[in-house]
C-alpha positions in Angstrom: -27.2 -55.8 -63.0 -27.7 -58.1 -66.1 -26.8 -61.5 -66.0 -24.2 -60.6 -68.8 -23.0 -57.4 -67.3 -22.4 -59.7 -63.9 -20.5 -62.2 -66.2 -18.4 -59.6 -68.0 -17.5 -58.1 -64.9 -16.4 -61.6 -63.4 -14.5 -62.0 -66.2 -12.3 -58.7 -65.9 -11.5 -59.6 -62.4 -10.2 -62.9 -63.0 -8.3 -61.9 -65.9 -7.2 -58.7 -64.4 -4.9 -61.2 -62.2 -3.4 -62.2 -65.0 -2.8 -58.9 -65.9 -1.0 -57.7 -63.2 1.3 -60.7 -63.4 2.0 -59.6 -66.7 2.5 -55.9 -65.8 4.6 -57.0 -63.2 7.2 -58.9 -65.6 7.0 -55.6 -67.5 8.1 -53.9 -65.1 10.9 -55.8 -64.1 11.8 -56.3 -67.7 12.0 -52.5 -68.4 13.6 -51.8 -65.6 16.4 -54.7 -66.1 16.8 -52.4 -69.4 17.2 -49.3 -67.6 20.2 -50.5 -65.7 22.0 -52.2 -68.3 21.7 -48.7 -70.6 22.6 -46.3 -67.6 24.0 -48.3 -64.8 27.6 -49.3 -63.4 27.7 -53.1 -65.0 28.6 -54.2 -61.4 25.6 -52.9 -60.3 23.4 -53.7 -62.8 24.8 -57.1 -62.6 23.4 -57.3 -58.6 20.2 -55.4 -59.6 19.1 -57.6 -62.7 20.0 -60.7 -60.3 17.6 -59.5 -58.2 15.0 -58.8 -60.2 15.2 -62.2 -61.8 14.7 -63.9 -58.5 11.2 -61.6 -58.6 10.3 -62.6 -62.0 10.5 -66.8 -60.5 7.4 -66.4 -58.4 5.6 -64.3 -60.7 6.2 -66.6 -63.5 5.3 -69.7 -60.9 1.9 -67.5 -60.2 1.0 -67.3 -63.5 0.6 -71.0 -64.2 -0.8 -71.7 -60.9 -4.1 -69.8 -62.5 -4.8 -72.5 -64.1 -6.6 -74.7 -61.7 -8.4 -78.0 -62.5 -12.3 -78.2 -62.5 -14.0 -78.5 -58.8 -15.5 -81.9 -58.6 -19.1 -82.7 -56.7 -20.0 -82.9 -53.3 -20.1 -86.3 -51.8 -23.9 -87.5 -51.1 -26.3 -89.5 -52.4 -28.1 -89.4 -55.8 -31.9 -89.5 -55.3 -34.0 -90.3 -58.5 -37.6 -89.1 -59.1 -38.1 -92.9 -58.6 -36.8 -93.4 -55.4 -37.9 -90.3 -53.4 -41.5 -89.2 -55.5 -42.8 -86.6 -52.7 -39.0 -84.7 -52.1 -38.8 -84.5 -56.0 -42.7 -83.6 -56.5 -42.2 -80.9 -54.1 -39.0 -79.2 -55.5 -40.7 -79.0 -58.9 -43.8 -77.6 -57.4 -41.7 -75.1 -55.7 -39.6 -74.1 -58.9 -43.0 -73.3 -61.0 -43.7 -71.2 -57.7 -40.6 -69.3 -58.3 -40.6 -69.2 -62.3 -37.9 -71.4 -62.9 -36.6 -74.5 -63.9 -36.4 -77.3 -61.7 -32.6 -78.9 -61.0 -32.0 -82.3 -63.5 -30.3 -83.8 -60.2 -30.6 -84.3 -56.6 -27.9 -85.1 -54.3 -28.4 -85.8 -50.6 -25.5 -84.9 -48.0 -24.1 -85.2 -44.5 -24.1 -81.8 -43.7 -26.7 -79.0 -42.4 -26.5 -77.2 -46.0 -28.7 -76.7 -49.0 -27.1 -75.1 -52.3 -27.4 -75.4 -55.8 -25.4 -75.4 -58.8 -25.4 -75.1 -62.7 -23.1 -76.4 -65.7 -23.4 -73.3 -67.4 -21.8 -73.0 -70.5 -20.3 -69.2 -72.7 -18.9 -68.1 -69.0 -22.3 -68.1 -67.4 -24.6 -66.7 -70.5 -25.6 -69.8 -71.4 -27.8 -72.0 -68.9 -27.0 -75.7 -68.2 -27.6 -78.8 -66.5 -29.0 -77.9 -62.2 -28.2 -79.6 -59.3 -29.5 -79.4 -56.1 -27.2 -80.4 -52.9 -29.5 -81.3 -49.7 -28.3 -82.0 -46.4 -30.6 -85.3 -44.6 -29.1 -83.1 -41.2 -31.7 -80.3 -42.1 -34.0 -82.7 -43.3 -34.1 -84.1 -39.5 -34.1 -80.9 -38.0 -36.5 -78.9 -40.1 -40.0 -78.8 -40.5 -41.7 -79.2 -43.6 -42.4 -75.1 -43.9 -39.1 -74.4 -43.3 -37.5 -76.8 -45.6 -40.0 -75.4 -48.3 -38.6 -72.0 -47.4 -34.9 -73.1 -47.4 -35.8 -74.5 -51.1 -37.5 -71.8 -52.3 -34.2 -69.7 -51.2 -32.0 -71.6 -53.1 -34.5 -72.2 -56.6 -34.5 -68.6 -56.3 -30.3 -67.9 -57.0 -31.5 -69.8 -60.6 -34.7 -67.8 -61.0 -32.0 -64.7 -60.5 -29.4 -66.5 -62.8 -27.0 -66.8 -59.9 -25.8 -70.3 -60.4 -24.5 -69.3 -64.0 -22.1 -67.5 -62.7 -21.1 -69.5 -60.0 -18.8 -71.9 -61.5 -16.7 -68.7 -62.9 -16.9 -67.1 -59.3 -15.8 -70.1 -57.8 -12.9 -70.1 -60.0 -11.7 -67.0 -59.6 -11.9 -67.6 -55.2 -9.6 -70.9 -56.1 -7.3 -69.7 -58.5 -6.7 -66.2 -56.5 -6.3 -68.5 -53.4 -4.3 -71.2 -54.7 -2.1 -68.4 -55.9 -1.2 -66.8 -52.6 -0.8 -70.3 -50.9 1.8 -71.3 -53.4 3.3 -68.3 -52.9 3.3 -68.9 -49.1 4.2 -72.3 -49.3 7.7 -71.3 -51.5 8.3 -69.5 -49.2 8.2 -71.4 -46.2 10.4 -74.1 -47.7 12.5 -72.0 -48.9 12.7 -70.9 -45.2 12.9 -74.5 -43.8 15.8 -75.2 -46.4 17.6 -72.1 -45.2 17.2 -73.0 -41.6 18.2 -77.1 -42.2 21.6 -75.3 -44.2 22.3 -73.1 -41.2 21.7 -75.7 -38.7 24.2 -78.5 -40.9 26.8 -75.4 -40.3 26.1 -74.9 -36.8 26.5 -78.8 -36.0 29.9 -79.0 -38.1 31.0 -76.0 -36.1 30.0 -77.4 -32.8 31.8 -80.6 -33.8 34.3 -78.9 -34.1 34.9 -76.9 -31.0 33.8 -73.7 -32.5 31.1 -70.9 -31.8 27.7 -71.5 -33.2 25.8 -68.6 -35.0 22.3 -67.7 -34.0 19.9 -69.3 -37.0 18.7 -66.5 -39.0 15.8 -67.0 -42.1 14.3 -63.8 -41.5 15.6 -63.3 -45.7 15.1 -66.8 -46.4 12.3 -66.9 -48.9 11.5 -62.8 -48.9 11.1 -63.0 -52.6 8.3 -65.0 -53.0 6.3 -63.4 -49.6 6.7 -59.9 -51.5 5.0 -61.5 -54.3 2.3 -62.7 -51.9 1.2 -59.4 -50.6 1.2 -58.1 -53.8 -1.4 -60.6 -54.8 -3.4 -60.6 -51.6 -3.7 -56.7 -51.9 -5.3 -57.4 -55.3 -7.4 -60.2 -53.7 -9.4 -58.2 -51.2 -10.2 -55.9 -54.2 -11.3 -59.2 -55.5 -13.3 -60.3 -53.0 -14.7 -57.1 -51.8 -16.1 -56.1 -55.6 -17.8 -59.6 -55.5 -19.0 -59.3 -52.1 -21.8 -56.3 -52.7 -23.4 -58.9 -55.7 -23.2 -62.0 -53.4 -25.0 -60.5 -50.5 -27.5 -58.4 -52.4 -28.3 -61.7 -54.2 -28.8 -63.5 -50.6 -31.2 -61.0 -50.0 -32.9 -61.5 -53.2 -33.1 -65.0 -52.6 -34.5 -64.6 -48.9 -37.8 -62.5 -50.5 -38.5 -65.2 -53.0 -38.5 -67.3 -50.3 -40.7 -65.3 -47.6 -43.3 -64.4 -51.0 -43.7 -68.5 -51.7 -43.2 -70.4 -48.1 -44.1 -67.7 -45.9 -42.7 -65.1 -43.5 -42.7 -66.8 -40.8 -41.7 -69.8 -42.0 -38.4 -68.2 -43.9 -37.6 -66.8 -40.5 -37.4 -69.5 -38.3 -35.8 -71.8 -41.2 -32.8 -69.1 -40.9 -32.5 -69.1 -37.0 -32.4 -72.7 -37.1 -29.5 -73.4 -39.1 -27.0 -72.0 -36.9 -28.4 -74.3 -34.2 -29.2 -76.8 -36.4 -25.1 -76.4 -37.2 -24.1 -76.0 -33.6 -25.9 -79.5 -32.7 -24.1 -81.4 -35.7 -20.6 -80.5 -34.9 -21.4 -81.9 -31.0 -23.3 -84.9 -32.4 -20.5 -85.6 -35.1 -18.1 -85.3 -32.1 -19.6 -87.1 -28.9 -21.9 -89.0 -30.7 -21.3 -90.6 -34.4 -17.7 -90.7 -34.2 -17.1 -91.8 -30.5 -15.6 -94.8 -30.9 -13.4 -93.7 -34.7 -10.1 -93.6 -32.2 -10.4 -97.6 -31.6 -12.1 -98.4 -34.8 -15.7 -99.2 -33.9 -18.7 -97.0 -35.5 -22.4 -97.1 -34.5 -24.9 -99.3 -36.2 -25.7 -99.3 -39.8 -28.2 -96.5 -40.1 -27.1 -94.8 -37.3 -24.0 -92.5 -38.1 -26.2 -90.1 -39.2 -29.4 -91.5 -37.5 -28.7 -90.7 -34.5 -28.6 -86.9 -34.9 -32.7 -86.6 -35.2 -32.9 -88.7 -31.6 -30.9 -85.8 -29.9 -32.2 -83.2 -31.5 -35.8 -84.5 -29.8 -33.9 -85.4 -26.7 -32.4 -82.0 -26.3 -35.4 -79.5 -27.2 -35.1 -77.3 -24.5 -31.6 -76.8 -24.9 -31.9 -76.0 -28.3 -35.0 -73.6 -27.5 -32.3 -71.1 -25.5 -30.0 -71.6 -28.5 -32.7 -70.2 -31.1 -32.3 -66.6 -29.2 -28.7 -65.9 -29.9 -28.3 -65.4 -33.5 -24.9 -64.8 -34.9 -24.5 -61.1 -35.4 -21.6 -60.7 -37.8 -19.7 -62.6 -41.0 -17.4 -65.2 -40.1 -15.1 -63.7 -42.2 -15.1 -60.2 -44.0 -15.3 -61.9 -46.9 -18.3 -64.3 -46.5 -20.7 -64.2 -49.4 -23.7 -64.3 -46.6 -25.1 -61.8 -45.1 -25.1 -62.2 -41.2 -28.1 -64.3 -40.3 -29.1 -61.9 -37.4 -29.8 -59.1 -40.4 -31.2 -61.4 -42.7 -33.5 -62.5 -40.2 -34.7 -58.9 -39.3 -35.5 -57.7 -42.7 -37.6 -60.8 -42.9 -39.6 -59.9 -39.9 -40.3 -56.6 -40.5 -42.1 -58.3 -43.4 -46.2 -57.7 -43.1 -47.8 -60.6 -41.5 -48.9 -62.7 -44.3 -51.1 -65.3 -42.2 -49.5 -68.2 -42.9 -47.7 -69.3 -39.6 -49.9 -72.7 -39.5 -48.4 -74.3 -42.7 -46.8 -77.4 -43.3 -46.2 -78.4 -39.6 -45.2 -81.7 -40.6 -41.3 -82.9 -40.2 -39.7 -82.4 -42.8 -37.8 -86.1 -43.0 -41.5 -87.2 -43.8 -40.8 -86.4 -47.2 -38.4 -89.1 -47.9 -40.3 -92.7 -48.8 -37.8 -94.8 -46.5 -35.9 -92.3 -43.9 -34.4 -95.6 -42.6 -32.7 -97.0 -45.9 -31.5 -93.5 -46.8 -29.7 -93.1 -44.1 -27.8 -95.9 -44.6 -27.0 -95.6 -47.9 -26.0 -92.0 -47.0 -23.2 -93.5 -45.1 -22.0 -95.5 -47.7 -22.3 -92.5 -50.3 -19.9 -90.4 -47.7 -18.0 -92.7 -45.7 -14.3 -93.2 -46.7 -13.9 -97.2 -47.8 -11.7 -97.6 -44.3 -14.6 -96.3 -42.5 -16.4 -98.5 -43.7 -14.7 -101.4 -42.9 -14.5 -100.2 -39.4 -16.4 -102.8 -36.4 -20.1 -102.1 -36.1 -21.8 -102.2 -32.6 -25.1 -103.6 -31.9 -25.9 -100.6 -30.3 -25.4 -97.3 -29.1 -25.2 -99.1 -25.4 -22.5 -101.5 -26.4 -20.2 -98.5 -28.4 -20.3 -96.2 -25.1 -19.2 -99.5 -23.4 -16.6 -100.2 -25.2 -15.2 -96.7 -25.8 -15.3 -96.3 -21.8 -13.0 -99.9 -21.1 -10.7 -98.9 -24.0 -10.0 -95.0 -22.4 -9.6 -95.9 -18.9 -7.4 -98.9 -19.6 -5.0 -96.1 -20.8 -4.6 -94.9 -17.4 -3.3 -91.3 -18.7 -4.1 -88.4 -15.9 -2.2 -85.8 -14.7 -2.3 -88.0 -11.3 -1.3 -91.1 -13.1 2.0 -89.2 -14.7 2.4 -87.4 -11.3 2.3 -90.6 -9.1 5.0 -91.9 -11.5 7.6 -89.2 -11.7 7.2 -88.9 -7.7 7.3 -92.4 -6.2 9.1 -93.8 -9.5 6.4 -96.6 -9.4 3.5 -98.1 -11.5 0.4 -95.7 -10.6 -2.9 -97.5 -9.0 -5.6 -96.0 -7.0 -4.6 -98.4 -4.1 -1.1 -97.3 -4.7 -2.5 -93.1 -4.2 -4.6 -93.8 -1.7 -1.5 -95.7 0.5 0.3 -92.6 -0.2 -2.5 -90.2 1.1 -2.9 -92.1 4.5 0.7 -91.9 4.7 0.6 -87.4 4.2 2.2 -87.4 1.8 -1.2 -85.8 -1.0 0.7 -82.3 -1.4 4.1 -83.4 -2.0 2.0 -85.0 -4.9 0.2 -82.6 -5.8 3.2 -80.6 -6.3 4.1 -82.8 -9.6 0.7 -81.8 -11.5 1.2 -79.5 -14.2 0.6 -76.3 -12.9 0.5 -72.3 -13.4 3.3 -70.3 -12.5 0.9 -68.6 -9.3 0.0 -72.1 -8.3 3.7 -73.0 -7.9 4.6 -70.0 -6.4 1.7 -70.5 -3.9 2.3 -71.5 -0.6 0.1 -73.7 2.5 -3.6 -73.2 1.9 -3.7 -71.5 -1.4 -1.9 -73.9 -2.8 -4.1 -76.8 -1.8 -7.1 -74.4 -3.5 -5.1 -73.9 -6.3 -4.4 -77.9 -6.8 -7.7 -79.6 -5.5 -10.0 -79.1 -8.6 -7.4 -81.2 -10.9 -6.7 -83.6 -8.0 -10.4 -84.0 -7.5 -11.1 -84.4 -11.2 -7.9 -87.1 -11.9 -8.7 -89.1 -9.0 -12.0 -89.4 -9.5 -10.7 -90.7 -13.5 -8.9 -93.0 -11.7 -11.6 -94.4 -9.1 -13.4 -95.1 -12.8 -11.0 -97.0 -14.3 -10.6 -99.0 -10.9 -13.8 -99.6 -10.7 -14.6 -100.3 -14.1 -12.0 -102.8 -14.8 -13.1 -104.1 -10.8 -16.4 -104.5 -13.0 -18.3 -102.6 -10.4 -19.0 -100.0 -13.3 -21.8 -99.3 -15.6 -22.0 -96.6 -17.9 -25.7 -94.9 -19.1 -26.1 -94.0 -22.7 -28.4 -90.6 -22.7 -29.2 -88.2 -25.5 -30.0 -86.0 -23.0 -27.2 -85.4 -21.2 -23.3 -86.6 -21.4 -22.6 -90.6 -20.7 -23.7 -91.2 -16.9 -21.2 -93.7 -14.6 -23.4 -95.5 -12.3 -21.0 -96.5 -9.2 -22.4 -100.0 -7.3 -24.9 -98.8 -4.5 -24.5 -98.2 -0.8 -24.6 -100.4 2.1 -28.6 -98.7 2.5 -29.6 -99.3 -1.1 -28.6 -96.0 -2.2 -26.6 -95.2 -5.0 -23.4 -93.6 -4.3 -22.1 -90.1 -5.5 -18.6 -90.8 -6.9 -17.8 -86.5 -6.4 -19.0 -87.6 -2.5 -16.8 -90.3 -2.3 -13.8 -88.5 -3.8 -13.9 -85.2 -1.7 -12.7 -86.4 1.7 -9.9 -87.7 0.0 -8.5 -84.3 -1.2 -9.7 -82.5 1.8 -7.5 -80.3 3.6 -7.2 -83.4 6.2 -7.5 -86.0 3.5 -9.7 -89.4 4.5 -9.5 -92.5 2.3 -12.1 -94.7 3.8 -15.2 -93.7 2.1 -13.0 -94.6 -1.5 -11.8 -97.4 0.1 -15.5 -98.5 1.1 -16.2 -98.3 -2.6 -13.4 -100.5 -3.8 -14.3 -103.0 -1.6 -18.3 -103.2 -2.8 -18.9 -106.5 -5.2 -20.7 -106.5 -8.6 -24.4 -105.7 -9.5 -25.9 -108.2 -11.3 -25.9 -108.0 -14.9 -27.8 -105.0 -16.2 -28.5 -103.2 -13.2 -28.0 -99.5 -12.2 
């Protein structure tokens, strides 16, 4: 399909939800007539209220289509002058494809790549490119399989996808933004409704009277029947631009197997969903560890610190390459799943070419260093910004660490409290072990309804895996603010406590320590032993 047929069938689906809008009023309209020519005017009179009441949202829905322009992805705006090789190698691979290189490039902070056009006469008309490059797939990817994820993405211009997707992203929003205003009506309507009925029920209870069950089950009905109607024509919507998007993914996926390589494309595809899987844990444990007390890594690092695990974890990451995602994530995803993308590139023919372009693919910025700093000032938010930097990643897990366990928050803290009505301490816990009285405790941790219900042995099974896990938080924070604590920063693994060692040199095993003291015949001493240990010198482990 033509690049104008595409358009002009865009452009009857977007305005055929205007249209039914507009039919819609019609057919209220008419019908409004209808009554008033052959109906009882009482009747009429109820019917035409109604169908007024349907004409609101409809009316609402009809402006709603008109949705402001999408603005640009945040990143950073790399010049031919300040990264030569990235830019040299993008125009190289356009003229490979038979197309026009993009006029900008823009770096991210995501594991992404995608490209864009300012086309003009609804997508007939080319205009200004731009190509959106995540650094995360630049630290993750090698060379080859950057040129391959490239080539994929200068090939949706060399097929004249990008024209069209500035009208295609329109019609997503405005069909979207639609239904969710619809929704959103609705709801407050709802809320309204429920605040009116719950005025009345207070008044009434004031009063000495019966209250009345609170009822918005028709609270807002109008605008949800409006809704469905919409979101019936939106899967028609999505579904008639779904067969295009995908076949053009395909598309794009040759283009890219006939100029990087086979091999290359394929691998480039099952890394991104690991490549994706290790960001969202880096962005979590890592780079924004210490966001809840204000503190952020060094400058450099926020993002920097994502190639270091990635090396650090490469065996993990090997096990995660075999489990491709098999399906959509949703029915309407404009992606083909990666697990059939990857197939039909496989069953390629071997084109030879597995040895290429081995090289990382970060090499291809002139400074890796500086860009990754002034990616985080391109994407951070200016209060962010202004948040503490550490001198390292040593000193952030350190002071992450003092700040939780001073909170002092585990199930065993809050059950120590409600039971003995007292300030909770580990000395405090362990006094009330020695004395027998662990399972009472244990009997004010949150628990399942068959733990409750359980009696003598089973219940101390049921129990001792959260008892275990909160008193060992608690011998943490004991010892950590005892400063008999270190903590070990690791890519490899999750932050490692190191308790002081044993009498023999040894160092102790905190799960070790803490088992006697939730065993069925609960001993103290060994915890008790630890407490009592004095500092390591400064910087030991």
């Amino acid at each position: 399909m033509g690049t104008t047929l595409r358009a002009l069938r865009a452009l009857l689906l977007l305005a055929g939800f205007y249209l039914l809008g507009v039919l819609l009023l019609a057919l209220l309209a008419g019908t409004d007539y209808l009554l008033l020519l052959h109906a009882p005017a009482s009747l009429a009179g109820k019917l035409v209220l109604i169908s007024v009441l349907l004409a609101i949202p409809l009316v609402r829905g009809l402006f709603m289509l008109r949705t402001p322009p999408g603005s640009d992805m945040a990143g950073l705006l790399v010049t031919e002058t300040d990264e030569p090789e990235l830019w040299r190698t993008v125009r190289e691979l356009a003229d490979e494809v038979g197309t026009t290189a993009p006029s900008r490039i823009v770096l991210t902070a995501d594991v992404n790549a995608a490209v864009s056009e300012d086309a003009r006469m609804l997508g007939l008309l080319p205009g200004p490119r731009h190509l959106y490059l995540g650094v995360p797939l630049l630290q993750g990817l090698s060379q080859a399989q950057l040129r391959a994820i490239l080539a994929h993405e200068l090939g949706h211009y060399s097929n004249s996808d990008t024209r069209l997707s500035a009208l295609n992203r329109r019609g997503r929003a405005q069909v979207l933004r639609t239904i969710t205003h619809f929704e959103q009506r609705a709801d407050r309507t709802a809320a309204r409704e429920q605040a009116k009925q719950e005025k009345k029920n207070a008044k009434a209870e004031a009063k000495g009277k019966k209250t009345k069950e609170i009822d918005t089950g028709g609270a807002g009905i109008t605008y949800r029947a409006m809704a469905q109607v919409y979101i019936g024509y939106a899967k028609l919507y999505f579904r008639a631009m779904l067969s295009v998007s995908r076949r053009q993914e395909y598309a794009a996926d040759a283009a890219a197997a006939r100029i990087a390589g086979r091999d290359a494309t394929a691998s480039a595809l099952r890394e991104i969903p690991v490549l994706v899987g290790a960001f969202d844990y880096y962005m979590n444990c890592y780079a924004t560890l210490g966001t809840g007390q204000e503190l952020l890594p060094p400058r450099g690092e926020m993002f920097g610190g994502y190639g270091r695990m990635l090396s650090a974890r490469r065996l993990e990451l090997v096990e995660m390459r075999g489990e491709l995602p098999t399906g959509p994530t949703s029915p309407y995803d404009s992606h083909p799943p990666i697990a059939d993308r990857v197939r039909r590139i496989e069953e390629l023919p071997d084109d030879g070419r597995a040895d290429e372009a081995r090289g990382a693919a970060l090499d291809l910025l002139t400074d890796p260093q500086r860009t990754l700093t002034e990616l985080e000032d391109a994407v951070l938010t200016e209060e962010v910004r202004r948040f503490r930097r550490t001198a390292d990643w040593q000193e952030l897990l350190d002071l992450v660490m003092a700040e939780s366990f001073r909170a002092g928050n585990t199930p065993l803290h809050r059950a120590y409290a409600e039971y003995t009505q007292e300030q909770p301490t580990l000395p405090a816990v362990l006094d009330l072990i020695d004395d027998g009285r662990l399972w009472q405790l244990a009997k004010r941790l949150p628990l399942s309804d068959e733990a409750a219900a359980a009696q003598g042995r089973v219940f101390r099974e049921f129990v001792r895996p959260t008892l275990h896990r909160s008193l060992a938080s608690m011998t943490l924070a004991e010892l950590n603010s005892r400063a008999l604590l270190r903590w070990e920063f690791s890519w490899e693994r999750s932050a490692i406590p190191h308790l002081p060692p044993a009498d023999d040199g040894t160092e102790n095993d905190l799960d070790k320590v803490v088992a006697p003291a939730v065993a069925d015949a609960p001993e103290t001493a060994p915890l008790r032993a630890l407490l009592a240990l004095e500092p390591s010198p400064r910087g030991a482990l």
